[in-house]
SEKE-915335 format. One record per residue (C-alpha): chain; residue in three letters; y, x, z negated; residue number from 0. Coordinates in Angstrom, 3 decimals. Layout:
BEGIN
c r y x z k
A Ala Y X Z NUM
...
This chain:
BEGIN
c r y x z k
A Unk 66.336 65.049 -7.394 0
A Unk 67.525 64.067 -4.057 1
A Unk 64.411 64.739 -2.236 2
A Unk 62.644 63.150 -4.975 3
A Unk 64.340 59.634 -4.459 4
A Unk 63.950 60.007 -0.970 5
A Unk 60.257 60.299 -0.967 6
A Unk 59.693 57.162 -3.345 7
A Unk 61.782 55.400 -0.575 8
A Unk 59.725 56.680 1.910 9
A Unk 56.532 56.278 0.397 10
A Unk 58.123 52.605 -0.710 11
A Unk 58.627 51.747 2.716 12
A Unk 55.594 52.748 4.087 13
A Unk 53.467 51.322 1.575 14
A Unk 55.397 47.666 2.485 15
A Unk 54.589 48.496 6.187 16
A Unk 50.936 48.951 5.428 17
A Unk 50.812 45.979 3.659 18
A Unk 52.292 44.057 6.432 19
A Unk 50.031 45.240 8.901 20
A Unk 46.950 44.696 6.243 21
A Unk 48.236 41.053 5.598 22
A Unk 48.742 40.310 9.467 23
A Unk 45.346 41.633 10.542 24
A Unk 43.938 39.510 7.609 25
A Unk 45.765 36.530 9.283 26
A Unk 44.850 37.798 12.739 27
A Unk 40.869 37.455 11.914 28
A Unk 41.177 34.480 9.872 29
A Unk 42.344 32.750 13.352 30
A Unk 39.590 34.547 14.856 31
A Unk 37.013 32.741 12.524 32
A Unk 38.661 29.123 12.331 33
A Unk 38.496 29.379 16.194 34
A Unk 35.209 30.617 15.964 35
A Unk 33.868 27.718 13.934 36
A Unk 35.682 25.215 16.004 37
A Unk 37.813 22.120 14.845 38
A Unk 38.044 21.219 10.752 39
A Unk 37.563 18.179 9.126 40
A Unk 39.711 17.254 5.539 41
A Unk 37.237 16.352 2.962 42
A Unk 37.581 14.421 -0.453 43
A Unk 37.878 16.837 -3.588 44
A Unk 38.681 16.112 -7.356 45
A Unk 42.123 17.013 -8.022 46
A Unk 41.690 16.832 -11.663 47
A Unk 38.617 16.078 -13.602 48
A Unk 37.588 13.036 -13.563 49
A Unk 35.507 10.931 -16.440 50
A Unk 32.420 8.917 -15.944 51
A Unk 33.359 5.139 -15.498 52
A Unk 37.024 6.149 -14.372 53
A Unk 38.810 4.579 -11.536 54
A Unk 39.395 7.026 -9.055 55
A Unk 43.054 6.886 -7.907 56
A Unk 44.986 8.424 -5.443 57
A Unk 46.344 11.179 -7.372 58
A Unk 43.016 12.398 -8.577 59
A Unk 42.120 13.208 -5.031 60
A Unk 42.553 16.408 -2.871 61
A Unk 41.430 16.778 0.995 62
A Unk 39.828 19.908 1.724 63
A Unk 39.399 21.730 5.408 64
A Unk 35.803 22.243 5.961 65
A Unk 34.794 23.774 9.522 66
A Unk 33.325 20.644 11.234 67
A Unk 29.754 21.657 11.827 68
A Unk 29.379 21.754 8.235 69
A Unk 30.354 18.470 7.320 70
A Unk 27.950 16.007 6.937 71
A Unk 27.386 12.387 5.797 72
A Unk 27.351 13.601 2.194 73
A Unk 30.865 14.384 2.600 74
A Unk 33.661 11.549 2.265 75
A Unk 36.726 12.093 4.994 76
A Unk 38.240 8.508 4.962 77
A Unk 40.120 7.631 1.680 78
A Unk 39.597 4.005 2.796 79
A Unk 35.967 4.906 1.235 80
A Unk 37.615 5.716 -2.360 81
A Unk 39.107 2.688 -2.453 82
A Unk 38.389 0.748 -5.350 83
A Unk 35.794 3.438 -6.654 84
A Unk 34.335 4.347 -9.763 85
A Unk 33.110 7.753 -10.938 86
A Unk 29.526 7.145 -11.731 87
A Unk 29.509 10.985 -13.565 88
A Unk 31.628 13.539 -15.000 89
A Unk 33.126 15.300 -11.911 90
A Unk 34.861 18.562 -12.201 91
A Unk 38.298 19.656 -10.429 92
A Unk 37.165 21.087 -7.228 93
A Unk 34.133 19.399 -6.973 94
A Unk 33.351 17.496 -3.508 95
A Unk 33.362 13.604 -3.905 96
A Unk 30.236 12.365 -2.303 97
A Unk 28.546 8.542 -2.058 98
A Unk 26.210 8.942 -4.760 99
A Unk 28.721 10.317 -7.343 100
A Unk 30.806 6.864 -6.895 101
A Unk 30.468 3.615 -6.253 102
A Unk 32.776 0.832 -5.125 103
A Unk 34.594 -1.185 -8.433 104
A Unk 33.221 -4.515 -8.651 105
A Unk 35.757 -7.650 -8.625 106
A Unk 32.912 -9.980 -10.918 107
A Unk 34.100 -13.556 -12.388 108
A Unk 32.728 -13.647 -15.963 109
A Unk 29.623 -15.199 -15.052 110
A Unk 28.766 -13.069 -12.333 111
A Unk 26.628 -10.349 -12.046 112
A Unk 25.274 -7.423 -9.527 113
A Unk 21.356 -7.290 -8.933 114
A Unk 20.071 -4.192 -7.337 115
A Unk 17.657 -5.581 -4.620 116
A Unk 15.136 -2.286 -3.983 117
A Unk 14.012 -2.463 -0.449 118
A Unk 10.377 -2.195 -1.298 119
A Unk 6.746 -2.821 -1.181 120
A Unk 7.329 -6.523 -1.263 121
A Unk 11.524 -6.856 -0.710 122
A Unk 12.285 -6.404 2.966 123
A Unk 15.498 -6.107 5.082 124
A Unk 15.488 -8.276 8.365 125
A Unk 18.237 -6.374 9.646 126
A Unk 20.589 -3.880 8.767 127
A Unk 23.341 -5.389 5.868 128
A Unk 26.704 -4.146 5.310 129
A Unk 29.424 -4.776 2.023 130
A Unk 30.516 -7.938 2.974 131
A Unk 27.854 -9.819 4.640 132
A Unk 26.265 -12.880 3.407 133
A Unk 22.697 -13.021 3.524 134
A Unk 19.507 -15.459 2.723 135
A Unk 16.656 -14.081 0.322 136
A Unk 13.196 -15.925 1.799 137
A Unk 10.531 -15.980 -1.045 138
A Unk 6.921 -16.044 -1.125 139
A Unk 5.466 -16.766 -3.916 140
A Unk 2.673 -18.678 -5.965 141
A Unk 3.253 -22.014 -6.810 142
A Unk 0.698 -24.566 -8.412 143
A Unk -2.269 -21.901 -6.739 144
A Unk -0.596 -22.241 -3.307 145
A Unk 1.409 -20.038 -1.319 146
A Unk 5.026 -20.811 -0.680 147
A Unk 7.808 -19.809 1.431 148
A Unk 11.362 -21.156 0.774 149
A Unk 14.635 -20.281 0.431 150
A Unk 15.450 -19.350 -2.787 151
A Unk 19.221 -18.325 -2.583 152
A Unk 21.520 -19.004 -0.004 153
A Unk 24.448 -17.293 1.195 154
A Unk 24.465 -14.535 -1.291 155
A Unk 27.278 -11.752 -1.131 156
A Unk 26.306 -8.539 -0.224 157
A Unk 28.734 -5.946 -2.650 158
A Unk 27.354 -2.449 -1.793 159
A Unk 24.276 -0.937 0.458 160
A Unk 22.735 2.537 -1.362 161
A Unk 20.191 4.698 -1.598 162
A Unk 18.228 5.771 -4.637 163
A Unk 17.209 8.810 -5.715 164
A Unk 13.992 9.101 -4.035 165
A Unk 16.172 7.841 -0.685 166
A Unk 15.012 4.540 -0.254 167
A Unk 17.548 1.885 0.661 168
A Unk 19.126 -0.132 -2.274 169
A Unk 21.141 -3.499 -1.286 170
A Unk 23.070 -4.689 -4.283 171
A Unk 24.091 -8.564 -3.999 172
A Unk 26.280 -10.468 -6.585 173
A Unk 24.574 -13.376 -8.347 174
A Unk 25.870 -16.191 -11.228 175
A Unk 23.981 -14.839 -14.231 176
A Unk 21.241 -17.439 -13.949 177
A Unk 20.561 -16.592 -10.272 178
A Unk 20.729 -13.092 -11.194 179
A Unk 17.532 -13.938 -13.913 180
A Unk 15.603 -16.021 -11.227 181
A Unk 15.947 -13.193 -8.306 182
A Unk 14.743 -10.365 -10.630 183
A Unk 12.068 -12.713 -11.759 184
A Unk 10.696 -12.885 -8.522 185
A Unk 11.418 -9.134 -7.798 186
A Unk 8.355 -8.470 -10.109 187
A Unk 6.191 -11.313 -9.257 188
A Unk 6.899 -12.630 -5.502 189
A Unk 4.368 -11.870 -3.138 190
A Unk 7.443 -11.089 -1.058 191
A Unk 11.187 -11.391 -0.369 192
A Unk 13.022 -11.121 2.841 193
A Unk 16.300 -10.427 3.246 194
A Unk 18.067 -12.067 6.103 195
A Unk 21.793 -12.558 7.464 196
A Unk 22.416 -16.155 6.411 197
A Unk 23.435 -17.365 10.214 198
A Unk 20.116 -16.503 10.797 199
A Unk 17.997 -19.263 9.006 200
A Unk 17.370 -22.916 10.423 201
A Unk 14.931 -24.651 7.814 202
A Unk 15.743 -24.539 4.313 203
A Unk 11.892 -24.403 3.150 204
A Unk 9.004 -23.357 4.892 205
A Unk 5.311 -23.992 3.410 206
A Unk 2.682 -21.477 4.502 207
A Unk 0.201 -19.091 4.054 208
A Unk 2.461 -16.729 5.137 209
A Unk 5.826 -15.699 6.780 210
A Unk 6.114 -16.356 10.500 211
């Protein structure tokens, strides 16, 4: 019975010391790998799931190591950029949060409203616009069978620069609900709309045949 006990203690203790050679070589080419892949960067995760239309709070958020080759602008690594955020979709625990699954929460007044402004065919961006700016919106358009260019809206508050689906740029500007009417009026009629920092217009209307 004696020799009995004293091989389970043996085989007990060897067992533990296999395991603790197993678990350190594990550790040992883990390190080998990190330093293979270089330096990591923490990336935003959902901590819990997370509801369409729900403000995304700090506890709902988890920072992942991802090596740093692999991290690309899809990824979010500031929490400055959840901020104020919205889901725009379910999002499951674990899941990465990326730009196009949120969007910043608007602060509107009641009679406010946001107007996506498609950079397209006939909308174009003067220069590159960030949350924040304030920009003109020059229009060309058809007026008693001439062709006019004016200011239309002045000093309009850029809320959030995007991209849609098919990767073109999206500029979304807040509006009082009438404005909001006339601009996307003139989104499906104007000959054209340019989009320009406000600092950077001196006339208030312009009469042409065409932009200068």
């Amino acid at each position: 019975m004696l020799d009995a006990r004293r091989k389970a203690i043996i085989f007990f203790v060897l067992a533990l010391a296999m395991a603790t050679i197993a678990s350190a070589i594990i550790v040992n080419e883990w390190n080998k790998v990190r330093s293979a892949w270089g330096e990591t960067v923490r990336v935003a995760v959902a901590a819990v799931d997370i509801q369409p239309y729900t403000a995304i709070t700090p506890e709902m958020i988890d920072w992942q190591a991802l090596p740093k080759q692999f991290v690309t602008t899809g990824f979010i690594t500031e929490a400055q950029k959840l901020k104020d955020s919205i889901a725009l979709v379910e999002i499951q625990k674990g899941d990465f949060l990326t730009p196009n699954i949120i969007r910043a929460r608007a602060d509107l007044s009641p009679g406010e409203r946001i107007v996506w402004l498609n950079i397209s065919n006939n909308v174009f961006l003067d220069q590159i616009v960030a949350p924040g700016d304030r920009v003109d919106l020059i229009v060309t358009h058809q007026e008693e069978g001439k062709l006019v260019t004016e200011r239309l809206f002045s000093d309009v508050l850029v809320i959030q620069r995007d991209t849609d689906d098919k990767g073109k740029m999206v500029v979304k500007v807040v509006l009082p609900l009438s404005e909001a009417e006339r601009l996307i009026y003139y989104q499906n009629t104007a000959n054209q709309i340019r989009v320009l920092l406000s600092d950077q217009i001196e006339q208030r209307t312009v009469e042409g045949s065409g932009l200068p």
